[in-house]
N, CA and C atoms as a LAMMPS dump frame, in Angstrom:
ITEM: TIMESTEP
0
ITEM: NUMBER OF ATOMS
495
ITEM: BOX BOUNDS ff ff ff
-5.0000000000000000e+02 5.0000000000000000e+02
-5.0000000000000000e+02 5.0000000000000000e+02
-5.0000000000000000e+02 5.0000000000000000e+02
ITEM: ATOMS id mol type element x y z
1 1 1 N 0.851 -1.182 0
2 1 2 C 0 0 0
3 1 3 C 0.892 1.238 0
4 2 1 N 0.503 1.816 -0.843
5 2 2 C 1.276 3.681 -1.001
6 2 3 C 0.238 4.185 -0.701
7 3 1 N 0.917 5.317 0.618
8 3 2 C 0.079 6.649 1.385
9 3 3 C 0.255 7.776 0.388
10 4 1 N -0.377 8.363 0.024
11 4 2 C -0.601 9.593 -1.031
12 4 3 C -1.148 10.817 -0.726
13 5 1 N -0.553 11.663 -0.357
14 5 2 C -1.116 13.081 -0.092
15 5 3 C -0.799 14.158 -0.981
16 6 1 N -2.049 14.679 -1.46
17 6 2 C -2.002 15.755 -2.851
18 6 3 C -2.71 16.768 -2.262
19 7 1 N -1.41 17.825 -2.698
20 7 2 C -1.976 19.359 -1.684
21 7 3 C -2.745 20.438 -2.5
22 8 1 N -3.453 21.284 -2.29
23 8 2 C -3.986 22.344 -3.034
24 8 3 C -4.909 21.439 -3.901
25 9 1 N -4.86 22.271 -5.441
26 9 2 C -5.91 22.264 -6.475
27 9 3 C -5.769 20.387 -6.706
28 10 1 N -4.983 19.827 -6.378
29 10 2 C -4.807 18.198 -6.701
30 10 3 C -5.531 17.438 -6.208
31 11 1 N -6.185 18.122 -4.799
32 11 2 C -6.736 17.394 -3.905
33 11 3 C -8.371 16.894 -4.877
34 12 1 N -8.561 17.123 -5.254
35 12 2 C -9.745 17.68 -6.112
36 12 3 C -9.565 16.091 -7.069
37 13 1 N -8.479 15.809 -7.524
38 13 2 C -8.257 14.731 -8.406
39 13 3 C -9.014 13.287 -7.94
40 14 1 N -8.657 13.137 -6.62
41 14 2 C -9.696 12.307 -5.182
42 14 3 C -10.568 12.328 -4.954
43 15 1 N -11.758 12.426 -5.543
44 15 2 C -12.956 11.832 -5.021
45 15 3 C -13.687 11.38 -4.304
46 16 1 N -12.98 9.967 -3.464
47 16 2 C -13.405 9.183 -2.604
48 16 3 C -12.928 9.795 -1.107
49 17 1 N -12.621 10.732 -1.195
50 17 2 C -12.553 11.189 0.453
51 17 3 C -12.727 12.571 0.798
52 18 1 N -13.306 12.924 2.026
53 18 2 C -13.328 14.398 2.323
54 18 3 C -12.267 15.055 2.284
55 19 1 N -12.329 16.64 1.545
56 19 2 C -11.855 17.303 1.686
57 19 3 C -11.878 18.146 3.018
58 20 1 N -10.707 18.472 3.549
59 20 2 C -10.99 19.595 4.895
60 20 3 C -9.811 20.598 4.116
61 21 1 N -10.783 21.915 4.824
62 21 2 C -10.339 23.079 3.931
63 21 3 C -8.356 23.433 4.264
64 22 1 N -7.734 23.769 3.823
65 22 2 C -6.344 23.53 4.136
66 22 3 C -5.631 22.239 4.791
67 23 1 N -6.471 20.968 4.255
68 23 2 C -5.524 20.084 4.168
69 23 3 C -4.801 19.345 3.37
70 24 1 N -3.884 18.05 2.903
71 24 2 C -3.999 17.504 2.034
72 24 3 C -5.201 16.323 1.759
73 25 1 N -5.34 16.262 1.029
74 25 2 C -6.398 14.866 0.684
75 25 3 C -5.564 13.651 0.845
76 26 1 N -5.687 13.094 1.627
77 26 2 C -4.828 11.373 1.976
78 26 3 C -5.465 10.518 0.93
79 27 1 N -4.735 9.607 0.501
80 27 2 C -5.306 8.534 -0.165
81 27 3 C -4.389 7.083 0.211
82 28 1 N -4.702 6.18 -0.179
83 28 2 C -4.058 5.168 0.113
84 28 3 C -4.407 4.124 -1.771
85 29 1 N -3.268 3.441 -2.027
86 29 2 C -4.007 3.077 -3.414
87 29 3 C -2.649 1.692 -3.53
88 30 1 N -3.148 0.354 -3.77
89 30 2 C -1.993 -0.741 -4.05
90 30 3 C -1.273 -0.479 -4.533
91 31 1 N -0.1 -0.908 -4.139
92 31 2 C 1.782 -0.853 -5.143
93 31 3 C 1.234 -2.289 -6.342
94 32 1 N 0.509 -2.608 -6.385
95 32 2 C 0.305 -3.464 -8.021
96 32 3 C 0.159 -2.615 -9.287
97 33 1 N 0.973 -3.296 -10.379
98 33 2 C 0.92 -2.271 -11.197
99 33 3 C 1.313 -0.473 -10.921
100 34 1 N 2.516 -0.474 -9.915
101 34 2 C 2.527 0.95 -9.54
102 34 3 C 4.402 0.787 -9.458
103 35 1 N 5.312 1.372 -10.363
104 35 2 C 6.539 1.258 -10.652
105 35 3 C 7.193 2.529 -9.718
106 36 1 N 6.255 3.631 -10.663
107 36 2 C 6.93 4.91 -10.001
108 36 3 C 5.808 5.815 -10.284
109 37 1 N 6.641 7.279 -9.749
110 37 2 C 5.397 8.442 -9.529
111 37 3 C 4.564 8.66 -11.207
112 38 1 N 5.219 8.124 -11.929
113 38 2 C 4.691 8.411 -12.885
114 38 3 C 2.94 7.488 -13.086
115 39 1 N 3.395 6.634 -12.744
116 39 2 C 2.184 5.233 -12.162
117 39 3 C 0.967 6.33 -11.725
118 40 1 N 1.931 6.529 -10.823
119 40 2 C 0.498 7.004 -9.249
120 40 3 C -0.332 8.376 -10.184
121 41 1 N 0.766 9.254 -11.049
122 41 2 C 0.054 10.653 -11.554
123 41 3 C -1.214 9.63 -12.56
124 42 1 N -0.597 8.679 -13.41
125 42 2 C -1.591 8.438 -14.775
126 42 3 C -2.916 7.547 -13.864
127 43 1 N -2.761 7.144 -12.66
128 43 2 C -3.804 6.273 -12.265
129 43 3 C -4.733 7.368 -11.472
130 44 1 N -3.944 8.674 -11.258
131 44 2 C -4.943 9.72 -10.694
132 44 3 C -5.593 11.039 -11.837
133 45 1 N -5.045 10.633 -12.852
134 45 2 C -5.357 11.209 -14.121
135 45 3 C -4.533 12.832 -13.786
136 46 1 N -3.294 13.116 -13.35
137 46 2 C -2.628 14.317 -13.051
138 46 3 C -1.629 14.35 -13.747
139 47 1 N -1.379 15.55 -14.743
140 47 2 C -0.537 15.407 -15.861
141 47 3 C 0.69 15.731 -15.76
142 48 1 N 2.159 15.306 -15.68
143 48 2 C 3.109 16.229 -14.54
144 48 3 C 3.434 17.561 -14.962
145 49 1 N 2.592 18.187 -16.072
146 49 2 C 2.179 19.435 -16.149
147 49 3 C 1.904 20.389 -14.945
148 50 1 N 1.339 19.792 -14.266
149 50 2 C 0.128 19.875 -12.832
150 50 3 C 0.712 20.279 -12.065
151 51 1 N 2.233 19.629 -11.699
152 51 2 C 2.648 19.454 -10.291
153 51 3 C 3.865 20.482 -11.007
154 52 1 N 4.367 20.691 -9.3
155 52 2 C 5.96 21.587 -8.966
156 52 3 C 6.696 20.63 -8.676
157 53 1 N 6.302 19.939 -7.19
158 53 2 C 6.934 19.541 -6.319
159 53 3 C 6.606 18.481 -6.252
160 54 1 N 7.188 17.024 -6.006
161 54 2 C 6.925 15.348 -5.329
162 54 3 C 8.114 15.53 -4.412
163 55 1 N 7.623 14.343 -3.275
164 55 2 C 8.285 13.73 -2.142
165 55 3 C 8.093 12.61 -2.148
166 56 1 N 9.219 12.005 -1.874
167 56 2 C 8.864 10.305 -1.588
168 56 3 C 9.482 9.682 -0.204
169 57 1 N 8.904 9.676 1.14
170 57 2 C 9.389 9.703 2.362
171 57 3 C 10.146 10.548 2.637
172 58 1 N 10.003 12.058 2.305
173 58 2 C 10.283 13.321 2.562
174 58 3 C 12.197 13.7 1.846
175 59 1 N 11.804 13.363 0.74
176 59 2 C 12.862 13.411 -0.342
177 59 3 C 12.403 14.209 -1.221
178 60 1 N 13.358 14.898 -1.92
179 60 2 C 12.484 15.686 -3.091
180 60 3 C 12.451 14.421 -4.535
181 61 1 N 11.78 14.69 -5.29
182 61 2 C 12.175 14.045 -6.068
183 61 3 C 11.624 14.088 -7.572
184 62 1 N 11.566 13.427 -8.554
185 62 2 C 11.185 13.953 -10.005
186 62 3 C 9.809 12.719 -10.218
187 63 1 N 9.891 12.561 -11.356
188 63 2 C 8.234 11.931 -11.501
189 63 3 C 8.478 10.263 -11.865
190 64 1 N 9.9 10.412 -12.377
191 64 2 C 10.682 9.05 -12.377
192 64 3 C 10.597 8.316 -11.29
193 65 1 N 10.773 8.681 -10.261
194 65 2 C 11.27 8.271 -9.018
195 65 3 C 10.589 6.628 -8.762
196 66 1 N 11.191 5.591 -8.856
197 66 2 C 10.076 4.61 -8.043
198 66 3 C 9.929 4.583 -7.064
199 67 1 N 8.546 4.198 -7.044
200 67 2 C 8.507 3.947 -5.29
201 67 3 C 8.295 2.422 -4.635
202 68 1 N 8.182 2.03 -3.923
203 68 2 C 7.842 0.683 -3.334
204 68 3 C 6.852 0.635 -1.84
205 69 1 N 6.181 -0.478 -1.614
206 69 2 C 4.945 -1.015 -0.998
207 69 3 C 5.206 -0.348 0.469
208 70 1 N 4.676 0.501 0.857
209 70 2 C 4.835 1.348 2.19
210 70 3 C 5.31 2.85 2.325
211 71 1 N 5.857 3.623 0.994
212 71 2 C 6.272 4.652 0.731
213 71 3 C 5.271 5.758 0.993
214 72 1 N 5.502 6.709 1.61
215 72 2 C 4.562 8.401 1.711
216 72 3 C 5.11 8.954 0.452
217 73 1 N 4.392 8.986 -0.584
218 73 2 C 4.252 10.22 -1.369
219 73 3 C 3.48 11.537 -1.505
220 74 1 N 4.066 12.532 -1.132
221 74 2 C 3.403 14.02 -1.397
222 74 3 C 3.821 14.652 -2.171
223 75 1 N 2.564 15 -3.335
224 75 2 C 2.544 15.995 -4.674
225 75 3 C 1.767 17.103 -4.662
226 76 1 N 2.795 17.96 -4.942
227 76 2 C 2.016 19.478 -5.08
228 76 3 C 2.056 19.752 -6.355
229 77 1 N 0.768 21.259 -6.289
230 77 2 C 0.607 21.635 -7.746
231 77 3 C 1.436 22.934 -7.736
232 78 1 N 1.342 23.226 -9.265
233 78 2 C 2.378 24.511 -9.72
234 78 3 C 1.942 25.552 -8.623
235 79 1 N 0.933 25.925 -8.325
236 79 2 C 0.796 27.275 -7.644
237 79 3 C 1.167 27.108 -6.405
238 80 1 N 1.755 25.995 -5.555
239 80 2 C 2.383 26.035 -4.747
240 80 3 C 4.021 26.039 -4.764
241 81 1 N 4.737 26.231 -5.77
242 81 2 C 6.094 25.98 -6.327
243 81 3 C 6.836 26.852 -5.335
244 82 1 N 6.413 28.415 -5.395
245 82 2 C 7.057 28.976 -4.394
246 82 3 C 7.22 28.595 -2.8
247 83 1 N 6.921 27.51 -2.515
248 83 2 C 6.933 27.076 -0.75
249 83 3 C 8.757 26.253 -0.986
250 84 1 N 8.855 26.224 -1.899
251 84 2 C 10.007 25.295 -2.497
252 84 3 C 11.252 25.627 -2.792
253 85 1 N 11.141 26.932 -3.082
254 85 2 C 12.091 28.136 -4.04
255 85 3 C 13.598 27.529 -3.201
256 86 1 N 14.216 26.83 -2.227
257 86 2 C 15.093 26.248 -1.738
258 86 3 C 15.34 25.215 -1.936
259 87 1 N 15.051 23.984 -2.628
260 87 2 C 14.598 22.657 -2.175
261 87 3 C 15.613 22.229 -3.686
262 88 1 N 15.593 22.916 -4.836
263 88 2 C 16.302 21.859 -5.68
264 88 3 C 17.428 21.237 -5.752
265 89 1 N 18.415 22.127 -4.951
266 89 2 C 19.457 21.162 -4.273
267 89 3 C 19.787 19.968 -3.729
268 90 1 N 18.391 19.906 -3.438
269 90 2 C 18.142 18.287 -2.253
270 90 3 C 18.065 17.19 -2.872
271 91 1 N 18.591 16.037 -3.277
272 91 2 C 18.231 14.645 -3.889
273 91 3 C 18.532 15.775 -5.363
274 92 1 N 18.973 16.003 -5.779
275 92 2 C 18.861 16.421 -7.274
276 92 3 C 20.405 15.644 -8.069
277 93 1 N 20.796 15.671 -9.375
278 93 2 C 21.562 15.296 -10.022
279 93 3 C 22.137 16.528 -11.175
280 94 1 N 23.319 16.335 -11.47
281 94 2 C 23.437 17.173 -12.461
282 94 3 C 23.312 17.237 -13.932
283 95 1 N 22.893 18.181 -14.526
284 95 2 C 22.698 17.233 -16.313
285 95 3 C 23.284 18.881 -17.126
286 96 1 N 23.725 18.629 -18.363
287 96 2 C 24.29 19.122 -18.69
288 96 3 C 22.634 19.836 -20.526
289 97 1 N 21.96 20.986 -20.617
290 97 2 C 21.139 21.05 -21.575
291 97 3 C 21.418 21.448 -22.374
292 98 1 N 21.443 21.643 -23.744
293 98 2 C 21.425 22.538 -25.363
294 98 3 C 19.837 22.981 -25.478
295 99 1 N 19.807 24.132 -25.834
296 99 2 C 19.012 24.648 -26.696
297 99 3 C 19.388 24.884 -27.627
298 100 1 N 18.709 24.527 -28.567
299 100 2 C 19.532 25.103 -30.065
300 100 3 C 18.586 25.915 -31.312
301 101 1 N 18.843 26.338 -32.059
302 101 2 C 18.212 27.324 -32.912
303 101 3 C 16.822 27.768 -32.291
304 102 1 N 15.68 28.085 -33.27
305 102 2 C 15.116 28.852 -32.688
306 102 3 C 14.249 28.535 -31.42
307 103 1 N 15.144 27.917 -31.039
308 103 2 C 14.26 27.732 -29.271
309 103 3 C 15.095 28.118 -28.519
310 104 1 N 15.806 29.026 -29.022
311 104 2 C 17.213 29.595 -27.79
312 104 3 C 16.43 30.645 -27.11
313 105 1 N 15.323 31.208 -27.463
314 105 2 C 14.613 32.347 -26.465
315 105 3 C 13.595 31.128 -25.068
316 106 1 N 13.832 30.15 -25.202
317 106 2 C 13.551 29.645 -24.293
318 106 3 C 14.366 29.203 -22.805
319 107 1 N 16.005 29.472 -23.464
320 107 2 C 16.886 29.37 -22.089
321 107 3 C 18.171 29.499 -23.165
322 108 1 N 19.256 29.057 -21.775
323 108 2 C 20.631 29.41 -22.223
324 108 3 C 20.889 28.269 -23.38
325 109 1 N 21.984 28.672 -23.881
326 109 2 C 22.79 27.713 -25.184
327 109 3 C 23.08 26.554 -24.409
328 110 1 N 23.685 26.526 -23.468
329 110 2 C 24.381 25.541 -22.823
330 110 3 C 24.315 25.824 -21.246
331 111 1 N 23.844 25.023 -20.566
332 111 2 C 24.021 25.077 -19.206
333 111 3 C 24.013 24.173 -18.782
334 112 1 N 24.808 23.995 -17.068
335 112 2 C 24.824 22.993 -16.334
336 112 3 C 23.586 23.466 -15.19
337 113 1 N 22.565 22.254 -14.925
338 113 2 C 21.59 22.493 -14.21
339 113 3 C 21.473 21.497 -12.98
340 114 1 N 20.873 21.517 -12.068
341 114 2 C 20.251 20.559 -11.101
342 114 3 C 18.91 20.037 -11.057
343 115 1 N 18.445 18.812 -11.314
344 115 2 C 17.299 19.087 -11.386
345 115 3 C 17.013 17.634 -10.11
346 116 1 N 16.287 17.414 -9.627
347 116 2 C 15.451 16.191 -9.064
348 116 3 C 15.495 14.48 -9.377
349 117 1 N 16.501 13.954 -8.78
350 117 2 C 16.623 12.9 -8.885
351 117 3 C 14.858 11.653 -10.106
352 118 1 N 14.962 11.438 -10.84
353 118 2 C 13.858 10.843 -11.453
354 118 3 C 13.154 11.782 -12.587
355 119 1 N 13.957 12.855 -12.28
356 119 2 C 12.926 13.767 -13.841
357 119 3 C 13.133 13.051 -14.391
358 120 1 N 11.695 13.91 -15.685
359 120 2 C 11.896 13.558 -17.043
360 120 3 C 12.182 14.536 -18.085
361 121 1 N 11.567 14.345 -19.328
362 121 2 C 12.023 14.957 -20.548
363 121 3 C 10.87 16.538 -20.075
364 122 1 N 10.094 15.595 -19.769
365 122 2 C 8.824 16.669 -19.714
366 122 3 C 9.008 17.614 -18.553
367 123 1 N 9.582 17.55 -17.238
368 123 2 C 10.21 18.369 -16.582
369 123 3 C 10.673 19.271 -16.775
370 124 1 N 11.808 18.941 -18.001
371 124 2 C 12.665 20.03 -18.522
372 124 3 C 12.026 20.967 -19.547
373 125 1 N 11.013 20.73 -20.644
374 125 2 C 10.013 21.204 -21.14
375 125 3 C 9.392 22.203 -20.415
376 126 1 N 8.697 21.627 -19.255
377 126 2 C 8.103 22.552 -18.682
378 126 3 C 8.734 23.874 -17.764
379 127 1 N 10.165 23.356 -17.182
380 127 2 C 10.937 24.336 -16.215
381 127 3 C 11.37 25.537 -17.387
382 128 1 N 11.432 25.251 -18.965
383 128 2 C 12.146 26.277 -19.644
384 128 3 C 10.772 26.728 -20.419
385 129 1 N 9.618 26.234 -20.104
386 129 2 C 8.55 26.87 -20.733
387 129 3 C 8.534 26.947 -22.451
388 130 1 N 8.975 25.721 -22.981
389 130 2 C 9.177 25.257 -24.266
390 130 3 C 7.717 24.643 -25.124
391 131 1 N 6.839 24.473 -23.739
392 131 2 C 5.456 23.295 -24.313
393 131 3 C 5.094 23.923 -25.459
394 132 1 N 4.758 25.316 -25.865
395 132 2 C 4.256 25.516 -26.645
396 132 3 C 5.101 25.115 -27.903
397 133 1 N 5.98 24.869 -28.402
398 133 2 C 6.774 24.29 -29.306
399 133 3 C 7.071 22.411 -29.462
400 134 1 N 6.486 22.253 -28.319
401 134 2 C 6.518 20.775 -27.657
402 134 3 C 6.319 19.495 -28.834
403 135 1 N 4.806 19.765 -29.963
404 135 2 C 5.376 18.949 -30.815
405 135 3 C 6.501 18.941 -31.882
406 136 1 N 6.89 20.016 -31.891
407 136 2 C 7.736 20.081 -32.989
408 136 3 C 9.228 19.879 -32.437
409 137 1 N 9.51 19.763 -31.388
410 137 2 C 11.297 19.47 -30.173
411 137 3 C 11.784 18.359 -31.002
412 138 1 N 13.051 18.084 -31.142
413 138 2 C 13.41 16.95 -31.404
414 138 3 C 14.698 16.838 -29.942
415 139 1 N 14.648 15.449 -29.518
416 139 2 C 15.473 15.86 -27.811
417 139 3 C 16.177 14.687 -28.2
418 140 1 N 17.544 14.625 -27.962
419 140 2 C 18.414 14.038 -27.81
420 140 3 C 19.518 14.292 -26.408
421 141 1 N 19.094 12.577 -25.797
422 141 2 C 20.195 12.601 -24.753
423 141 3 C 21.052 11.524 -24.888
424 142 1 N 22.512 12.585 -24.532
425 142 2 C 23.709 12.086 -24.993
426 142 3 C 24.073 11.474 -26.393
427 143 1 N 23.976 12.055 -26.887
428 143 2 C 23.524 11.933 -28.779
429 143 3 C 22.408 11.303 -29.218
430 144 1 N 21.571 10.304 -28.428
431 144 2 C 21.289 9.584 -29.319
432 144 3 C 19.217 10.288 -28.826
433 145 1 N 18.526 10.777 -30.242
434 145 2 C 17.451 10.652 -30.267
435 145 3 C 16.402 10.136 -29.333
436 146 1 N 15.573 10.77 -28.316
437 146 2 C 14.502 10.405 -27.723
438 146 3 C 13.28 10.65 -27.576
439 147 1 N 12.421 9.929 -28.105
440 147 2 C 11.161 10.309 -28.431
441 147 3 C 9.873 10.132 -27.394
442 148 1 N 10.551 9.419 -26.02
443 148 2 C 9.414 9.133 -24.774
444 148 3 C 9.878 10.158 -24.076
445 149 1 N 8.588 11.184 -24.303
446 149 2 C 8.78 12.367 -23.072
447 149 3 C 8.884 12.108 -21.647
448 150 1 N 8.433 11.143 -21.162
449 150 2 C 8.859 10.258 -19.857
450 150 3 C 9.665 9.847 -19.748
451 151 1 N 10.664 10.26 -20.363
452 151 2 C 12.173 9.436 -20.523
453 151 3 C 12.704 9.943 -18.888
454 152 1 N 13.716 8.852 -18.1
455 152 2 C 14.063 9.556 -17.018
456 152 3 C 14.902 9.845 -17.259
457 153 1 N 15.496 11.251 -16.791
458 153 2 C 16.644 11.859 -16.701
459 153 3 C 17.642 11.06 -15.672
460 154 1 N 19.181 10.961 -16.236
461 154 2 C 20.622 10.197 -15.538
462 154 3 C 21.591 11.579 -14.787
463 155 1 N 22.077 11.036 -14.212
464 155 2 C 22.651 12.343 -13.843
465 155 3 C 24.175 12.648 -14.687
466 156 1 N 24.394 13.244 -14.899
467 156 2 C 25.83 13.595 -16.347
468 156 3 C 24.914 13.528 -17.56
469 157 1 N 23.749 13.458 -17.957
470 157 2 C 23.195 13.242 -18.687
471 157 3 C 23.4 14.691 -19.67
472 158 1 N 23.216 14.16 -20.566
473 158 2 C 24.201 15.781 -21.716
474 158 3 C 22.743 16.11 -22.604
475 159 1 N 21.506 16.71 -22.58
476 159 2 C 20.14 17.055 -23.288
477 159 3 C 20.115 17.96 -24.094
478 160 1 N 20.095 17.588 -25.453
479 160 2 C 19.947 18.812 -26.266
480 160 3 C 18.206 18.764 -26.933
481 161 1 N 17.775 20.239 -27.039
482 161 2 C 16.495 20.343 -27.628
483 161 3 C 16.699 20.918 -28.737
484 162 1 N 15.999 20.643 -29.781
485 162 2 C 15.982 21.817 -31.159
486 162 3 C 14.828 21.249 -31.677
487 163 1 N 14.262 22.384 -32.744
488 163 2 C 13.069 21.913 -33.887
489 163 3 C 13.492 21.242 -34.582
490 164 1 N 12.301 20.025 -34.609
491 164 2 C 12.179 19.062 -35.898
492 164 3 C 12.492 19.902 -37.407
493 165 1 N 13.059 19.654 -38.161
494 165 2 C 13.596 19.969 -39.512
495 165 3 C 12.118 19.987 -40.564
């Protein structure tokens, strides 16, 4: 069994239990069929669009992350991001990004970043505010072509984005 607490506008995703006004919504839901956070978002229909922040037994962590049979997970949504503005340091990895042609008004040419142990492709999408260009990205990590936006991020991991040709 995974304990699940979704704070703010998420709480709403839950159904089966009362809401009390400034709390999280608890849930409880089987580790069958449940790998990682990515599991728990598609079985609660929450797009990791949605969220800022996951915890997994008070870890920060990305949407990759697995979890296993007894784990506390807590997910927040974007409009709580600022409670956080400290936190990416914690459990994070380093990865190395490209932007390239005309998606360079979306971030730097080249930077070294930190991001959350278990991101994904779509993480990084969303932290540089790229979605709107989203079908047309072509993303390659560490040379080689990737086309599952759920891809998890490695740490040394080298990400370049540019438009499809």
């Amino acid at each position: 069994m995974i304990l699940i607490k979704l704070y703010g506008i998420l709480g709403e995703k839950a159904n089966e239990t009362e809401l009390l006004p400034g709390l999280p919504r608890t849930i409880r839901i089987d580790k069958s069929n449940i790998n990682n956070v990515m599991d728990i978002l598609e079985k609660l229909n929450i797009a990791e669009e949605e969220i800022s922040h996951i915890f997994i037994n008070n870890q920060y962590c990305g949407a990759g992350y697995n979890v296993r049979d007894g784990d506390r997970v807590g997910i927040f949504p974007k409009k709580m991001a600022l409670m956080f503005a400290e936190i990416p340091h914690l459990n994070s990895i380093p990865i190395t990004i490209s932007i390239q042609g005309n998606l360079r008004q979306y971030g730097a040419l080249n930077a070294k970043i930190d991001v959350p142990k278990g991101s994904t492709i779509i993480h990084l999408i969303e932290k540089y505010s790229i979605s709107a260009a989203r079908s047309g990205i072509l993303v390659e990590i560490n040379g080689k072509k990737v086309e599952d936006l759920n891809h998890i991020i490695q740490s040394k991991d080298r990400i370049e984005f540019r438009l499809k040709n």
